[in-house]
N, C-alpha and C positions, 0 to 999 in steps of 0.2 A: 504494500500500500504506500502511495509516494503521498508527501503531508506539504503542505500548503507551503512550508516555510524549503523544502526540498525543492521544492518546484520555482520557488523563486531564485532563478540563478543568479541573476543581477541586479545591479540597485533599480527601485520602482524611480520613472519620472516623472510621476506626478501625471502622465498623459495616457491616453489609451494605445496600447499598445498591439492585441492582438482582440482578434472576431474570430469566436466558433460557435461551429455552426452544427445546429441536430440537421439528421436526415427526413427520418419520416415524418410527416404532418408538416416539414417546415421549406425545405426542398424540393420536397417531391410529395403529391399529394397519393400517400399510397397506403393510408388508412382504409377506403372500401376495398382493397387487394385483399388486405392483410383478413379485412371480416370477410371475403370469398372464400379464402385460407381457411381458415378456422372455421367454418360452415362445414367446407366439407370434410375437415379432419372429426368435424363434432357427428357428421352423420356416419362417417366410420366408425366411430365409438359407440352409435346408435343412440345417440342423443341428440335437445336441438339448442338451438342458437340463439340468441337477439343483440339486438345491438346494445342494452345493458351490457350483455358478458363482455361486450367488447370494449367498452368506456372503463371496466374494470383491469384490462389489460394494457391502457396506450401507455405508453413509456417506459414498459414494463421489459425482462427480459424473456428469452427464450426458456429458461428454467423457468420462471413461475407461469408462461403461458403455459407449457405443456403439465404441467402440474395442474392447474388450472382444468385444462382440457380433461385430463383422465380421471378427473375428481367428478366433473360434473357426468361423464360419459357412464353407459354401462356394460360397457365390453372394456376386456381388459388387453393391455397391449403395453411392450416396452417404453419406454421412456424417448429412446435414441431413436426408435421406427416412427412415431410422433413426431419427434423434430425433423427425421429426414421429411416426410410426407407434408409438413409444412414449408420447409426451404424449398423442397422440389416445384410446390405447388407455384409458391411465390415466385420463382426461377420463372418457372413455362410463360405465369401472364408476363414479368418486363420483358419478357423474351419475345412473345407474341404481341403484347399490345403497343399503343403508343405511350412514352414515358410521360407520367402528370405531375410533368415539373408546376409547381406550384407560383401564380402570377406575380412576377418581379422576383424571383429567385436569381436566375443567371444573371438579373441585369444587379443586384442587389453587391452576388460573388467580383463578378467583375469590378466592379464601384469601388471595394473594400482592397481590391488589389493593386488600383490604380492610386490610390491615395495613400499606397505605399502602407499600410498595415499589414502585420503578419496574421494567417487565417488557417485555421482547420476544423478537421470535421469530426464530431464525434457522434457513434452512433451505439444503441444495443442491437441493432440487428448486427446479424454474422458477417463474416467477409464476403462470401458467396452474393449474399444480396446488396452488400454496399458495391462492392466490385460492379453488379449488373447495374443498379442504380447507376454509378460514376462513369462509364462508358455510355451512358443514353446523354449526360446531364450538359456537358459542355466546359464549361471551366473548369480546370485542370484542380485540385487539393494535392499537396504536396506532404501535407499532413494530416493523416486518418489516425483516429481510434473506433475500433469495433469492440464488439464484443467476445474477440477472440483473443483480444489484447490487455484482456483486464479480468480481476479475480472477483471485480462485485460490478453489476451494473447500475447504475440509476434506480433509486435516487442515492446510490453510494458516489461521492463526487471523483473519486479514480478516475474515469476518462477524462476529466474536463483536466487536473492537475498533472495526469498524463499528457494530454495535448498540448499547455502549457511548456514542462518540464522539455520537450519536443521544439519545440519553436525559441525554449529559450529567454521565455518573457515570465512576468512577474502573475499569477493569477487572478491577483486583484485588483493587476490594472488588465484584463481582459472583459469585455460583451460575448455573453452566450445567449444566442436565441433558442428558444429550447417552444415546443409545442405545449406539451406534458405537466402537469403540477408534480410527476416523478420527473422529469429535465430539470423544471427552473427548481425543485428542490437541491437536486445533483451539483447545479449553477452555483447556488449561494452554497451552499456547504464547501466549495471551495475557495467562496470569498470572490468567485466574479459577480459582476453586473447582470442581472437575467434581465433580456428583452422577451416578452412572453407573447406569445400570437396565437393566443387557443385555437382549437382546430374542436375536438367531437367532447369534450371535458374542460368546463368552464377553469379559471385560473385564479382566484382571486387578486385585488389591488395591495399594496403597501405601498406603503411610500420611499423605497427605496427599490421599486421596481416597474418599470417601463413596461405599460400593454397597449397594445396599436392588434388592428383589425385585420391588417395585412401585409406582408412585406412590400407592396409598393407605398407605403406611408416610411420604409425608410430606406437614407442612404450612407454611406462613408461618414458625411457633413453631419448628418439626422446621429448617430450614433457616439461621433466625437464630441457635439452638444451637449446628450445626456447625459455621457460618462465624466463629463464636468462638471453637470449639477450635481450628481447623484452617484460619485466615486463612491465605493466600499470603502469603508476604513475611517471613516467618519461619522458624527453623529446623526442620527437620524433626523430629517428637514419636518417640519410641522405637514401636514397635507397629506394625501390620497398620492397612487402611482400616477404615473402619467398615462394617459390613456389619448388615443386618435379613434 
């Protein structure tokens, strides 16, 4: 487990240094994939589905999904045939479908690299599915974390201090947009700035966190603004998060 103060290699400047970025719900819009996935792993289990179970899973990782799955199902079935039967499923749609990069995503990535910030991606899905994600998506991450690369997923903040310790920067001078109320927990428990963009599981406000409707309400500029109001590390401002 790398710790916040590991992860900061260098002295903080006071500026925002690095953007990371979740995948599902924030990226790529591949939350109805994931409830096709789990539909049809659930009627192999001979049980059924709704979109509750699935609000119960966003940001979760692949061990408590499939734990999840086999708890609620009643047919009994390995654990690792479960996960394959879900990666596989999920593989075939980005495989077959068109990617649902999510509105101002690529334009968002690019933005953050042009203004000279360091960025990367951290995700609980597996390599297998970030890999296919990342080849449909278009701008290049030079720096992933999955869930292949870490001992606890979300909301344990390990990927995000991972991603960090990776790039080199300070964690809390880092913005993590995260979908998930398990992401923007993972966010703050490493002491970054969470920008929160719910997607199917509301997020609540604080006032030291940033919630916008959509990634096209931000940019590079939109992001170095709030992490100047509302740097971690300081005491908390009177008021509600910021919300668009």
């Amino acid at each position: 487990m790398i710790s916040a103060s590991e992860a900061a290699t260098g002295q903080s400047s006071g500026e925002l240094q690095a953007v990371l970025f979740d995948m599902d719900g924030v990226l790529v819009n591949s939350e109805p994939l994931w409830f096709e996935a789990e539909r049809e792993v659930m009627a192999r289990l001979h049980g059924s589905w709704a979109e509750g179970d699935q609000h119960a899973l966003v940001g979760g990782s692949m061990a408590v999904t499939v734990a999840y799955l086999l708890d609620k199902g009643t047919r009994p079935a390995d654990p690792d045939v479960v996960e394959r039967w879900l990666v596989d499923l999920m593989l075939g749609m980005l495989a077959t479908r068109p990617l649902p990069v999510m509105a101002g995503a690529r334009e968002l990535v690019a933005g953050v690299a042009r203004a000279g910030l360091a960025y990367a991606l951290v995700t609980s899905s597996e390599r297998e599915i970030m890999d296919a994600v990342l080849a449909g998506f278009g701008p290049a991450f030079g720096v992933t974390v999955c869930a292949d690369d870490v001992a606890r997923c979300k909301p344990d903040p390990e990927g995000y201090l991972l991603a960090a310790a990776k790039l080199a920067v300070d964690p809390r001078r880092c913005v993590v947009i995260e979908d998930s109320p398990n992401g923007v927990a993972a966010a703050e428990a490493a002491g970054c700035l969470a920008v929160a963009v719910p997607g199917v599981v509301p997020i609540p406000a604080t006032p030291r966190r940033v919630i916008v409707g959509s990634l096209t309400d931000l940019s590079a500029a939109r992001l170095q603004a709030d992490f100047a109001r509302l740097r971690p590390g300081e005491d908390p401002v009177a008021g509600t998060a910021t919300q668009s």
